[in-house]
C-alpha positions in Angstrom: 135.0 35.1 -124.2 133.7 36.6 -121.1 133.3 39.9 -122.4 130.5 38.6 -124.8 128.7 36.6 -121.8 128.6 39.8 -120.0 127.0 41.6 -123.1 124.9 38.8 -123.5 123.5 38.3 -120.3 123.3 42.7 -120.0 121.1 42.6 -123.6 118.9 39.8 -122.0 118.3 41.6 -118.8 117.5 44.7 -120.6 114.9 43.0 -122.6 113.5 41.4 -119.1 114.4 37.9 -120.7 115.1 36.9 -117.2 115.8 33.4 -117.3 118.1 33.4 -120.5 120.1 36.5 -118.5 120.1 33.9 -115.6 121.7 30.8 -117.8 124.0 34.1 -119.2 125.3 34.9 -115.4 125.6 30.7 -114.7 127.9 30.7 -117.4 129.9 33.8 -116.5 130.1 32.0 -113.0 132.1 29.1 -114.6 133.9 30.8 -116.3 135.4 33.5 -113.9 134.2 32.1 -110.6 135.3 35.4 -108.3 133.7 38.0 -109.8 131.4 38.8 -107.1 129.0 41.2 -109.6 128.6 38.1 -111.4 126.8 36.3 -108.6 124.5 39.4 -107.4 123.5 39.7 -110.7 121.9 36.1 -110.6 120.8 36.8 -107.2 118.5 39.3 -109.0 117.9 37.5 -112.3 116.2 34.9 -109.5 114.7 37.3 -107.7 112.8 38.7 -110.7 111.6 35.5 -111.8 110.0 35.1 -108.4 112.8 32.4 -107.8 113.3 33.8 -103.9 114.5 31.0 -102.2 117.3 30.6 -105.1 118.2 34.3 -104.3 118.8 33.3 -101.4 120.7 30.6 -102.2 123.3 32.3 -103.7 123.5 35.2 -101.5 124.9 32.5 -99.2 127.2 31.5 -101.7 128.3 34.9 -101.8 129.0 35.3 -98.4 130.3 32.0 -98.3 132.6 32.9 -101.1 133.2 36.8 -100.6 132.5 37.6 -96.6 129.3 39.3 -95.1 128.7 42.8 -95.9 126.2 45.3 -95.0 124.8 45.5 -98.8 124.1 41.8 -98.8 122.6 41.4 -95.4 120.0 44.1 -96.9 119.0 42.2 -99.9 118.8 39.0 -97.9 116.2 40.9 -95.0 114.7 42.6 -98.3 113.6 38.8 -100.0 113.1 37.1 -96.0 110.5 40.5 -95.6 108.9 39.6 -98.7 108.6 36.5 -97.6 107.2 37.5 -94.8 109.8 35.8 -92.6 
């Protein structure tokens, strides 16, 4: 049930149980593969375990998947700035 993966993955993120809300978002990926929330969701779930270069990672999924967009170009210069790149 997807519904229950998204309040799963929404009560780990709350709680700041990071990578359990990552393994949450993986599964929600599977299982409904173009939701794009789903994948900018575990763009930051990465991103807040210190995980940048797999933030990346799938904001290139996402505009592999979904297009380029002027939110998503942001958060990719956002991580690259932190990264001092």
């Amino acid at each position: 049930n997807i519904y229950y993966w998204q309040q799963l993955a929404h009560i780990y993120e709350y709680r700041q149980l990071y990578a359990d809300a990552e393994k949450s978002y993986r599964k929600l990926i599977a299982l409904v593969p173009n939701a794009p929330d789903n994948y900018y969701e575990l763009a930051a779930m990465s991103f807040y375990q210190n995980k940048v270069e797999d933030a990346l990672k799938t904001y290139g999924i996402i505009e592999d998947k979904f297009g380029k967009s002027l939110e998503l170009t942001r958060q990719k210069q956002q991580l690259l700035l932190r990264q001092n790149k």
